[in-house]
Legacy VTK file of the C-alpha trace (Angstrom):
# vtk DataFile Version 3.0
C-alpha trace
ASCII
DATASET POLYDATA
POINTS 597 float
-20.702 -12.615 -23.221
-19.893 -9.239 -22.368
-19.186 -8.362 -18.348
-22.809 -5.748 -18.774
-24.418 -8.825 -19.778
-23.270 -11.355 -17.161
-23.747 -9.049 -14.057
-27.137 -9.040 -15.504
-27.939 -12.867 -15.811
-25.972 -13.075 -12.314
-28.493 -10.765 -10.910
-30.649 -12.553 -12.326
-30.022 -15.898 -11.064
-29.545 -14.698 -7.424
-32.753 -12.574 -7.285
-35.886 -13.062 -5.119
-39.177 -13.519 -6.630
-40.749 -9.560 -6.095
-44.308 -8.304 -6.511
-45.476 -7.149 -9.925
-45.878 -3.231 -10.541
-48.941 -1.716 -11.845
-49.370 0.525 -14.686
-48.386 4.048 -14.931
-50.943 6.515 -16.159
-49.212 8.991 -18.471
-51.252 12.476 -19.355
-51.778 13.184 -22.869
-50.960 16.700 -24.239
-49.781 18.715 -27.280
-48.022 21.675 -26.145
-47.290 22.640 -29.689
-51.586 23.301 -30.420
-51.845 24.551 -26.583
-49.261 27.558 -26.982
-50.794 28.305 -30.103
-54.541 28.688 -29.105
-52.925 30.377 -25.928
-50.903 32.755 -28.449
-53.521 32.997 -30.673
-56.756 34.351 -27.888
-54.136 36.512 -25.601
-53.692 38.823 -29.246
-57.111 38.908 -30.094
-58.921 42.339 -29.998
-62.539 42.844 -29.297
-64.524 45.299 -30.847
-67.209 46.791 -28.666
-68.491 50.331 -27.327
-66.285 50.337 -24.371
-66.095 52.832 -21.291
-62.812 54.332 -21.105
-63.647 54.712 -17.202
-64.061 50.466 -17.389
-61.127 50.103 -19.677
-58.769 51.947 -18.024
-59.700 49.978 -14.554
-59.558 46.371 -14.895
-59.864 45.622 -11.207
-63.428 47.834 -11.882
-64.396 46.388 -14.747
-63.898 42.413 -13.745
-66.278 43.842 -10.482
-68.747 45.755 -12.814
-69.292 43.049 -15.308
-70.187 40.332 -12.089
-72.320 42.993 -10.858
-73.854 43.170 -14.211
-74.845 39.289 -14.042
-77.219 40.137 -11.259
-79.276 42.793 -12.424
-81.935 42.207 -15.540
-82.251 45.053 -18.179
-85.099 46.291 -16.770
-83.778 47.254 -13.344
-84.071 50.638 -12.239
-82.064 50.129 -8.588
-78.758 49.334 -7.568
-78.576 46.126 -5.787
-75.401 47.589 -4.061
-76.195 51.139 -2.818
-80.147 50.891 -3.167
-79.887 54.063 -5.891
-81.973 54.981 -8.674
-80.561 53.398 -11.635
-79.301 55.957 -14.361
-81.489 55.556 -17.566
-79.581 53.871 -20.286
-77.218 52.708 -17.998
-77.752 48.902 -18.132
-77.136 49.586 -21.700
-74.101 51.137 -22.153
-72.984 48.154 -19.398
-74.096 45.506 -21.615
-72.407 47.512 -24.985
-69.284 47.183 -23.277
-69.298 43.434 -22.061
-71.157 42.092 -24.907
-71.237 38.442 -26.530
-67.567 38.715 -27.959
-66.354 39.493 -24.560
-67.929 36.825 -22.892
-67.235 34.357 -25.276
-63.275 34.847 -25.101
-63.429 35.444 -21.553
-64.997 32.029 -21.401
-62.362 30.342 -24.001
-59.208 32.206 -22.078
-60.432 30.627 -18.745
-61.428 27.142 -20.653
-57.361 27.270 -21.830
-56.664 28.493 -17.691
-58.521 24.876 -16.727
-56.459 22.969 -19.275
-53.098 24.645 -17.903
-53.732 23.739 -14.075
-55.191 20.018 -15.170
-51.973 19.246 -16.936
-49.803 20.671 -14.035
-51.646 19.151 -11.454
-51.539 15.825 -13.891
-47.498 16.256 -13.942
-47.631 16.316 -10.353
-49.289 13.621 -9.825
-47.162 11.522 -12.258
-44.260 12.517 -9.926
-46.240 11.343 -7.030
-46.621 7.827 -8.612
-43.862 6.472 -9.492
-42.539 3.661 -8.223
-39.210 3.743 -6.403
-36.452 1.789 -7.887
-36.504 -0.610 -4.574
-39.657 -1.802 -5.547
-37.708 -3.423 -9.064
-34.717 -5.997 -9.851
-31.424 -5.168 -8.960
-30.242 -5.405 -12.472
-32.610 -2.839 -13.386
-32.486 0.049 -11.104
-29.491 2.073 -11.656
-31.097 3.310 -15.552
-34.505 3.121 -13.842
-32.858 5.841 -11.371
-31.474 7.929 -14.110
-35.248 7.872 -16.054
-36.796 8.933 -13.085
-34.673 12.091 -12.285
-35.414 12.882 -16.164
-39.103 12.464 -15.905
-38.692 15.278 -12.983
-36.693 17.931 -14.799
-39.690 16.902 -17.469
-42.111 17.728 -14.961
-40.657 20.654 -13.506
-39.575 22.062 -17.092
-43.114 21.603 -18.641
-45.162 23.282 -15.082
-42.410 26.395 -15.481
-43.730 26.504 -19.075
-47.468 26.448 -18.750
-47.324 28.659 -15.752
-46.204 31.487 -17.855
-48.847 30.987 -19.771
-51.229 31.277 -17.224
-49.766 34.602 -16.886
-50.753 35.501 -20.321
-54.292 34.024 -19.797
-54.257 36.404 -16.727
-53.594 39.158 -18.332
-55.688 38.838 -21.379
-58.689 38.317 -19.021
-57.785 41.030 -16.712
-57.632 43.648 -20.148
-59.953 41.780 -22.541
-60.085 45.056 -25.134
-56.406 45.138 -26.077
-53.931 42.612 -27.296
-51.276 41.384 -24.620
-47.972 42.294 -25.489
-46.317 39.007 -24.906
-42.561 40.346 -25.284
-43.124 42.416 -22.175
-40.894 41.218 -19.261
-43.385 41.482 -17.030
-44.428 37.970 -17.759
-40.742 36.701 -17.164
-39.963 34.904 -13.893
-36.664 34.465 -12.039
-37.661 30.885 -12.296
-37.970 30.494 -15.678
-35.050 30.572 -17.468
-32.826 33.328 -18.309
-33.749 34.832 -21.391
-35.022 37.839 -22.005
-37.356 36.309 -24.806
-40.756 35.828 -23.174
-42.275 34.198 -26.618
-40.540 33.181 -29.861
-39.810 30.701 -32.071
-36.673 29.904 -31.055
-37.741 29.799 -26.987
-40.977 27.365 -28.140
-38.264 25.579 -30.004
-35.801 25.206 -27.331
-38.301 24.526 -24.732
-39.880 21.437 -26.804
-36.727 19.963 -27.831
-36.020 19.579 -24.397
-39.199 18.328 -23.219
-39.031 15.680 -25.674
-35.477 14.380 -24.731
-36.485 14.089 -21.229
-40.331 12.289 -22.240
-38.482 9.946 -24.199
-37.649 8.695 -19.910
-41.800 8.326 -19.590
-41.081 5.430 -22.340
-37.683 4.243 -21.116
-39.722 3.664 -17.583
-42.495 1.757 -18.942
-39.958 -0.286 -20.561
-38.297 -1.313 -17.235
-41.572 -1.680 -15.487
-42.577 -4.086 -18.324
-39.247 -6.258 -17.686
-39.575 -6.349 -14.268
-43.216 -7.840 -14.591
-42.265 -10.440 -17.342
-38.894 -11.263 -15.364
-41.798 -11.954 -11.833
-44.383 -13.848 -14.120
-41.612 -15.915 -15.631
-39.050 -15.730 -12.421
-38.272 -19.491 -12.271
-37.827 -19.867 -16.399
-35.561 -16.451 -16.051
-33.607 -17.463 -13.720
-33.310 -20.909 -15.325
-32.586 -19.139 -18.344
-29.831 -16.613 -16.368
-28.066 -19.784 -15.299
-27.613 -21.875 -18.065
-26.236 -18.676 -19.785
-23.541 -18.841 -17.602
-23.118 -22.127 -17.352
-22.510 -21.966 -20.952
-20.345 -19.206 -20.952
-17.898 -20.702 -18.621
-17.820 -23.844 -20.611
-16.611 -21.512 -23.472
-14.295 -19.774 -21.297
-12.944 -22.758 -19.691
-12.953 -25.016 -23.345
-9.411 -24.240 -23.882
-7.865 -24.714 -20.983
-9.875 -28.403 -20.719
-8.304 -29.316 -24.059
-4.604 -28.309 -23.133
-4.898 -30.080 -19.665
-5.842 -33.004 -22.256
-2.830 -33.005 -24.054
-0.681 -32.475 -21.203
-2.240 -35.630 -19.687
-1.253 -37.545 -22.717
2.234 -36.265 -22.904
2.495 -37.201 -18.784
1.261 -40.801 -19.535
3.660 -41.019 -22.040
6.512 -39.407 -20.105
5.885 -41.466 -17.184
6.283 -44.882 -19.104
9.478 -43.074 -20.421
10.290 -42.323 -16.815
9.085 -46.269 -15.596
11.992 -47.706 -17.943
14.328 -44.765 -16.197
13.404 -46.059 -12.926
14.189 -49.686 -13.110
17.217 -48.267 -14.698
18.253 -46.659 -11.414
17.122 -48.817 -8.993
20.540 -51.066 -10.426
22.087 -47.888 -10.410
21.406 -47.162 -6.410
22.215 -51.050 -5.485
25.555 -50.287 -7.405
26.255 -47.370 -5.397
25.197 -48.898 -2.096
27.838 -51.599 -3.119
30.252 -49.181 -3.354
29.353 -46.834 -0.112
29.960 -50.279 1.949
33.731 -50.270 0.324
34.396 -46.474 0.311
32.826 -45.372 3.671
35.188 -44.432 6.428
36.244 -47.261 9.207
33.764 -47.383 11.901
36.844 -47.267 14.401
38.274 -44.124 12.598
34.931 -42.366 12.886
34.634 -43.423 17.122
38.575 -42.011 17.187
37.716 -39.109 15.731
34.652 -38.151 17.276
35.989 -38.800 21.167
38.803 -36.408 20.113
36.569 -33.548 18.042
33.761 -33.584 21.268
36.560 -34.025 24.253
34.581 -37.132 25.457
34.284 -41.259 24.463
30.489 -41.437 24.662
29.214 -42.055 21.250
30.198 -44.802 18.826
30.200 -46.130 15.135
29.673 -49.445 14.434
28.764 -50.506 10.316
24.957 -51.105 9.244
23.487 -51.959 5.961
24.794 -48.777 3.571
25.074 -46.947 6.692
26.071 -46.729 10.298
24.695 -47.227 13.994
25.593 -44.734 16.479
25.684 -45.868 19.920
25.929 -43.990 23.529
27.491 -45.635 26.273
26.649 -48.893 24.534
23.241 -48.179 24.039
21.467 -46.818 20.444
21.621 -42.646 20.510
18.387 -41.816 19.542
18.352 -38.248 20.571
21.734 -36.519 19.659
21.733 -32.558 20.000
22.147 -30.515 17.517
25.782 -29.912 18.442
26.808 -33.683 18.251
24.915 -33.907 14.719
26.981 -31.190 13.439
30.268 -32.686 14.657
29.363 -36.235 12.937
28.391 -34.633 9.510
31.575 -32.272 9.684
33.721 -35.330 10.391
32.340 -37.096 7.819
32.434 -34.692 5.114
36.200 -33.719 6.034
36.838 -37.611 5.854
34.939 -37.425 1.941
37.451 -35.252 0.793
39.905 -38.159 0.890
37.992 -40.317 -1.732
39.843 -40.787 -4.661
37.034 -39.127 -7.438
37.972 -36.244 -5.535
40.478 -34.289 -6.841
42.239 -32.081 -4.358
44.355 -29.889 -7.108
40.933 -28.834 -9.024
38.187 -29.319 -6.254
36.216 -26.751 -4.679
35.464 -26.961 -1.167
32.404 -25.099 0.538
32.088 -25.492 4.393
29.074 -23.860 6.037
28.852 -23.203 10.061
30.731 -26.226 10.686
30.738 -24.470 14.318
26.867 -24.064 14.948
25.742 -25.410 18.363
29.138 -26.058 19.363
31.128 -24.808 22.640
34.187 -23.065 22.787
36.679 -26.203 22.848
35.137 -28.220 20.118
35.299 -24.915 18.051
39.180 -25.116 17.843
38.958 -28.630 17.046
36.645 -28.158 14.282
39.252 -25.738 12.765
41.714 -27.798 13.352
39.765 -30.736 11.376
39.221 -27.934 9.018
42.767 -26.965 8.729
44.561 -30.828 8.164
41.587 -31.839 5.805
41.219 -29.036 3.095
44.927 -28.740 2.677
45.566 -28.666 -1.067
42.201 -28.126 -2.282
42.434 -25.408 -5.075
39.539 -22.882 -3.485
38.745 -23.162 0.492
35.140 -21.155 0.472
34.170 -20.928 4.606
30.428 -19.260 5.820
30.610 -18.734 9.242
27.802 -16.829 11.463
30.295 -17.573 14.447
32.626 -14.629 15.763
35.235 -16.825 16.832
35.603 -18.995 14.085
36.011 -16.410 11.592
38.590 -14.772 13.796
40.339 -18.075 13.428
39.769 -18.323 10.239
40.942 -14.689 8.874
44.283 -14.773 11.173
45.158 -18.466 8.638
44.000 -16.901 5.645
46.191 -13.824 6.248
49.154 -16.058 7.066
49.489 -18.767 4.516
49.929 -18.175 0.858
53.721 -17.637 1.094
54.531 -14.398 -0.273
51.420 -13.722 -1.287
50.108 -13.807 2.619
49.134 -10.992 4.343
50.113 -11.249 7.580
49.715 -7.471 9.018
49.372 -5.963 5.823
46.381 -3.550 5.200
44.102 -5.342 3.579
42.920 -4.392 -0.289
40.282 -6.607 -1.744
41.727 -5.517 -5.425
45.147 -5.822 -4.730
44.758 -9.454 -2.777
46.053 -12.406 -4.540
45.580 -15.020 -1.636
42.340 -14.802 0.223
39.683 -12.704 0.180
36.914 -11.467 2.736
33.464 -10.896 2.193
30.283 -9.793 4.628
26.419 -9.790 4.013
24.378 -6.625 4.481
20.775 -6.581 5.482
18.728 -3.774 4.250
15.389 -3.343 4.929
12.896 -5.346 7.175
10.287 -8.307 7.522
9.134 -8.942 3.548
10.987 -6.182 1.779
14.726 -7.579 3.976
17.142 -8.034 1.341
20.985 -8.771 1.724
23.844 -8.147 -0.773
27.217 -9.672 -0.694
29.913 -6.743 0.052
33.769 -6.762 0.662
34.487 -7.605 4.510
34.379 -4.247 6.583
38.310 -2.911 7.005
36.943 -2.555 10.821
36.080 -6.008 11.110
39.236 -7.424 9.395
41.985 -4.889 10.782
41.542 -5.949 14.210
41.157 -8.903 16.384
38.285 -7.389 19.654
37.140 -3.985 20.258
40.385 -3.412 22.620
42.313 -3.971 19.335
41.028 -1.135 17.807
40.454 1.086 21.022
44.370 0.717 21.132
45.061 1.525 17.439
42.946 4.691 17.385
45.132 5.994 20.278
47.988 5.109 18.868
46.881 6.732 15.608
46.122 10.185 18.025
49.725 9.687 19.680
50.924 10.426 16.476
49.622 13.609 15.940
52.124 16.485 15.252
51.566 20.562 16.018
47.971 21.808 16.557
45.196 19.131 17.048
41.799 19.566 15.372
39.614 19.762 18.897
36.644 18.109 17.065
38.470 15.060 16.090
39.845 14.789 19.769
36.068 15.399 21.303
35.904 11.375 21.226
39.138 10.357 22.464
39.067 10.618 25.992
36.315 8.212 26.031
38.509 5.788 23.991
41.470 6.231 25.936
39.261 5.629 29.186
37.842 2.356 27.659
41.468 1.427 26.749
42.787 1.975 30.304
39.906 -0.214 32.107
40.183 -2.908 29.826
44.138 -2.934 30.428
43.693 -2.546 33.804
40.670 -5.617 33.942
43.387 -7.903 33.568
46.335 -6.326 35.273
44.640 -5.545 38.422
41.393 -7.802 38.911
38.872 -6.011 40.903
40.958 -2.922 41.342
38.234 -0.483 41.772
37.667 2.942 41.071
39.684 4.187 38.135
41.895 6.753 40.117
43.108 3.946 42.698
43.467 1.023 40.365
45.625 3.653 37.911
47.992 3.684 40.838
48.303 0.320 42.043
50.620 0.058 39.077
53.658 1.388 38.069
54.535 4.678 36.996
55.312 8.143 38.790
52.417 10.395 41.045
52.310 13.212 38.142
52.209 10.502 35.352
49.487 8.542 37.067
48.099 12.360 38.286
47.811 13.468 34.546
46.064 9.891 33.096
43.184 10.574 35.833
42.643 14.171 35.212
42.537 13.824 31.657
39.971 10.768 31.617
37.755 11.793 34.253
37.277 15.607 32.923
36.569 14.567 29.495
34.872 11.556 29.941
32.161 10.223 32.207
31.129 13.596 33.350
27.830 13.950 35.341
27.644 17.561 35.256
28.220 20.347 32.470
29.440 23.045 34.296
32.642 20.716 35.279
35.470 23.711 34.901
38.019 20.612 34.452
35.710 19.594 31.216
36.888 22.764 29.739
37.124 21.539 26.001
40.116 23.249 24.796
42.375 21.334 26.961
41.436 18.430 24.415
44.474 20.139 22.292
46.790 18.351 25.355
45.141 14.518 23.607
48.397 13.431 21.463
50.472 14.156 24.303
48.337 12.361 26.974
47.551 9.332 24.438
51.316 9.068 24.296
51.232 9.039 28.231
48.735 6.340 28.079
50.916 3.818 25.733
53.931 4.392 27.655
52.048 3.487 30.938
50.928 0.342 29.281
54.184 0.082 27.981
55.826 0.561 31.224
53.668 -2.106 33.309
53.510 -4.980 30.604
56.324 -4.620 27.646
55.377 -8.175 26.526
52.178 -7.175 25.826
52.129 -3.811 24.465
55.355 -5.310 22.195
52.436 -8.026 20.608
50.079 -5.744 20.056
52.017 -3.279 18.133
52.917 -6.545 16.396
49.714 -6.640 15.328
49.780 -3.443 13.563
50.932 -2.470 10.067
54.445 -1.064 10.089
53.376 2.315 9.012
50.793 2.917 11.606
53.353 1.288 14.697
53.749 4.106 17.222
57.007 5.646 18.570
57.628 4.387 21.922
56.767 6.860 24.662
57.483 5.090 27.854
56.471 7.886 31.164
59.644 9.211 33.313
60.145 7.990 36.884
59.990 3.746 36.023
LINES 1 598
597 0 1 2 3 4 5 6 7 8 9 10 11 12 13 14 15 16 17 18 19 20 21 22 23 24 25 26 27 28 29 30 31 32 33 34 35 36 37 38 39 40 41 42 43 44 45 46 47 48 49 50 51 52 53 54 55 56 57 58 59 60 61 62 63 64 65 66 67 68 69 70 71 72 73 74 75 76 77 78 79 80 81 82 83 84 85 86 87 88 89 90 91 92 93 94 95 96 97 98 99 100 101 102 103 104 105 106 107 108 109 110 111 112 113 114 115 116 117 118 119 120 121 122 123 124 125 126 127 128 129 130 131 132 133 134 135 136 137 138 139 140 141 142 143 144 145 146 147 148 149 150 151 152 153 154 155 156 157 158 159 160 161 162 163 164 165 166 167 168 169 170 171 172 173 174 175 176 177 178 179 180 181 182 183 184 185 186 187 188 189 190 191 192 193 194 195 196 197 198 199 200 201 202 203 204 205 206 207 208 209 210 211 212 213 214 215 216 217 218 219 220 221 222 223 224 225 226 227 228 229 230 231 232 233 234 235 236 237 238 239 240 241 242 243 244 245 246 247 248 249 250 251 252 253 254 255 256 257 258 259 260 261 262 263 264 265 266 267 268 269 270 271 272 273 274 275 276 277 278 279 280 281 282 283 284 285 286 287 288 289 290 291 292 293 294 295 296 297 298 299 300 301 302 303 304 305 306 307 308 309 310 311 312 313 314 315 316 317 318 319 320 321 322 323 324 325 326 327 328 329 330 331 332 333 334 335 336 337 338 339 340 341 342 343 344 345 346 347 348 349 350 351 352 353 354 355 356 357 358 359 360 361 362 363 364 365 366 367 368 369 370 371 372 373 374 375 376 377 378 379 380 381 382 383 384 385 386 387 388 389 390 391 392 393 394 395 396 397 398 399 400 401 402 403 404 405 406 407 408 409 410 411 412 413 414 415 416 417 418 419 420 421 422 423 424 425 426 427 428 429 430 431 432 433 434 435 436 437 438 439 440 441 442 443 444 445 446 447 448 449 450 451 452 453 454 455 456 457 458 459 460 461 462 463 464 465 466 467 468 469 470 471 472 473 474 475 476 477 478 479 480 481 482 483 484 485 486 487 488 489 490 491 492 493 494 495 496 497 498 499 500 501 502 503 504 505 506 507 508 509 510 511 512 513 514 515 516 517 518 519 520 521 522 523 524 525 526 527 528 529 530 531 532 533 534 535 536 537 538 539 540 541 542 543 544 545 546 547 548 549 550 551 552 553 554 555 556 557 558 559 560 561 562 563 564 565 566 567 568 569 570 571 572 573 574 575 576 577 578 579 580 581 582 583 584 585 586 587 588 589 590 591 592 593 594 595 596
């Protein structure tokens, strides 16, 4: 069934019953015969005594020949100015308008008649018929199309006559010569554009066209006709409409039927198959369950380890079937939190990794979030766990979302290995032969989010907190020899500052404002003096036109980030010592302690 066909039937089938239409009324006429006896009379030359004074007036001679009708050959007054009648007058009158006259007069306004009749008769057709609304759905869009073609029809074939009527005008307004029918003066700006009035080729052109568009008369009829048989029959038609679908989504849907078949006979066959395999396994799993109960970890060991991995003796393990029962202060724990379920399954999985089909030298170990939900202390203890249970495994592979516990985990990656560790080595994924560090990046957002795995960001790896790296990009501007690139310093007083505070957040708890806590530690009034200046003009500022912000004292940054470290230096040697530590030998600064200690 093609898709034409099947929007019909299901137009069809989901139709309401309409009214029938009447018949249309279509005029009958040959324009062929019509242009020809038009053609033919408007040529046609009369032979009579005519008066040159009538002939060369037609407006005079159409009023002189109705005058004629009223006076008799014997009259002998004018009926219009009362005058004697000149003898021989009446018959020169009736010489000129005699029988031959009359008679093609009469024919020329007989053809006239015939003209207007089939206009008016086009015009009416128009009028009458139906609008599409009034038919099926399925049947109006090419009953639309007919209907615009019977118009041009119409409108092509009233253009045509009425330049004909021209001709018959003209032939009755000069009934003594022959119209010359190429004249333009029968042309009309809405005819169309030739400047051929009358030849074969325009008749030609004309009719062709009027029968391609009179073939829509027919093609109207026809869809009248099926809209009447579809109302007389509506119930059988739409019967009819319906069980052609029906039928044609049997056929479409045959196939599909007759491979669901055969894949119902292959599942009944697969699931006896699959019956045997089940009783199979069920001696399988009561096996296994035999063997959990010997291989499971000691109730006791699991309470020890618990009290000691959440910091408190609350929950413990007693055997049960395959399994175990977990009890709270004695009583069943029916509602553990999502931290305590993560602790038990962490426990227990470290505890697996003892079994002996587990082999440490070749096994792979994947441990995901072990931390999630946790608090701060149970965090070191699950790395701890971590730590004593996977040691000796041949590939450690940790997913952490947790901050702290991949701190944890990157400072023992970068220490163990031996020689191959890298303690405070720069780290080079290629050139890493111990551990390596990896990150996922998010691109995108809600459907179209997509993450990639990428090396770990040097940022992220190269130092421990933000103060880590605040303190290693001014030791890296310390370091700076002869003429300093402004632009690179623009950001470093603001680095410096964040430096100082946090330094000074643990040194002098609630110290204050940065000038006074500065101070409050050691160091001499122009050290202390040049720290403030420098931080406070270039950072922090609440107006532009500061004159202290002036930005080419920024070339004074190595020497005032030097000024900075040896403050730090000078009020806590422990701890600037450890965090040069910290730092790769090559990027260590030189020691620039401030005078007056």
């Amino acid at each position: 069934m093609t898709q034409e066909q099947r929007e019909t039937y299901e137009s069809t089938m989901h139709s309401t019953l309409m009214a029938p239409i009447g018949p249309l009324d279509f005029p009958s006429f040959d324009l062929t015969d019509f242009t020809s006896r038009v053609l033919d009379k408007v040529q046609q030359n009369v032979i009579a005594q005519a008066l040159a004074s009538l002939v060369d007036n037609t407006e005079l001679a159409s009023w002189v020949q109705h005058g004629l009708g009223i006076h008799g050959d014997d009259a002998t007054t004018c009926r219009f100015c009362e005058s004697p009648m000149p003898h021989g007058r009446i018959a020169s009158l009736r010489n000129h308008f005699n029988d031959r006259v009359e008679k093609l007069q009469h024919e020329l306004m007989t053809l006239r008649s015939e003209a207007r009749s089939f206009i008016e008769a086009l015009r009416q057709l128009t009028a009458s018929i139906p609008v599409a609304e009034l038919l099926y759905p399925h049947l109006r869009w090419q009953y639309k199309l007919h209907i615009e073609q019977v118009e041009a029809f119409g409108t092509l074939m009233a253009s045509y006559l009425r330049r004909l009527l021209r001709l018959i005008r003209a032939k009755l307004n000069s009934p003594f010569a022959a119209v010359n029918i190429q004249s333009n003066e029968f042309h009309s700006e809405q005819d169309d554009e030739s400047d051929e009035v009358w030849s074969d080729r325009l008749l030609e052109a004309h009719m062709e066209t009027a029968y391609t568009n009179v073939a829509a008369i027919f093609e109207i009829t026809k869809h009248i006709s099926e809209h009447n048989k579809l109302s007389a029959n509506f119930q059988a038609e739409a019967s009819a409409a319906r069980a052609a679908l029906e039928a044609d989504e049997v056929l479409k849907a045959l196939p599909d039927w007759r491979q669901l078949e055969n894949a119902v006979d292959e599942a009944e066959t697969t699931c006896v198959s699959k019956g045997a395999l089940l009783d199979k396994l069920k001696i399988d799993v009561s096996a296994l369950a035999a063997s959990i109960k010997d291989h499971r970890p000691a109730a006791a060991q699991l309470t020890a380890q618990m009290t000691e991995y959440l910091g408190r003796k609350e929950l413990t393990f007693e055997f049960k079937d395959t399994g175990y029962l977990i009890r709270r202060n004695g009583e069943p724990a029916l509602h553990l939190s999502e931290g305590e379920r993560t602790a038990i399954a962490f426990v227990y999985f470290l505890n697996s990794l003892t079994d002996e089909s587990f082999e440490r030298r070749k096994g792979v170990v994947v441990i995901d979030d072990p931390v999630s939900s946790l608090d701060q202390n149970s965090l070191y203890c699950a790395f701890g766990y971590m730590q004593e249970h996977t040691v000796g495994v041949e590939q450690l592979i940790v997913l952490t979302h947790n901050f702290s516990f991949f701190r944890l985990v990157k400072n023992w990656f970068n220490h163990e290995g031996g020689s191959k560790a890298l303690r405070n080595k720069v780290y080079v994924p290629e050139e890493s032969k111990f551990a390596q560090f990896y990150m996922l990046r998010s691109k995108g957002e809600g459907v179209d989010r997509t993450s990639r795995l990428t090396a770990l960001d040097p940022l992220l790896h190269k130092h421990e907190s933000e103060y880590h790296y605040l303190f290693s990009k001014v030791v890296e501007a310390s370091k700076i020899e002869g003429e300093a690139n402004l632009e690179e310093m623009y950001g470093m007083p603001n680095i410096a500052r964040r430096l100082v505070e946090g330094f000074l957040a643990f040194r002098v708890p609630g110290g204050g404002e940065l000038r006074q806590t500065v101070r409050k530690l050691k160091g001499d009034v122009a050290t202390h003096a040049r720290i403030v200046r420098f931080l406070n003009a270039h950072s922090h500022k609440d107006r532009m036109d500061d004159s202290e912000g002036d930005a080419s004292l920024l070339s004074e940054t190595p020497a005032i980030m030097r000024t900075v470290l040896g403050y730090i230096e000078l009020n806590d040697k422990e701890h600037y010592d450890k965090m040069v530590e910290l730092m790769p030998v090559a990027e260590q600064p030189v020691s620039a302690m401030p005078q007056g200690q």
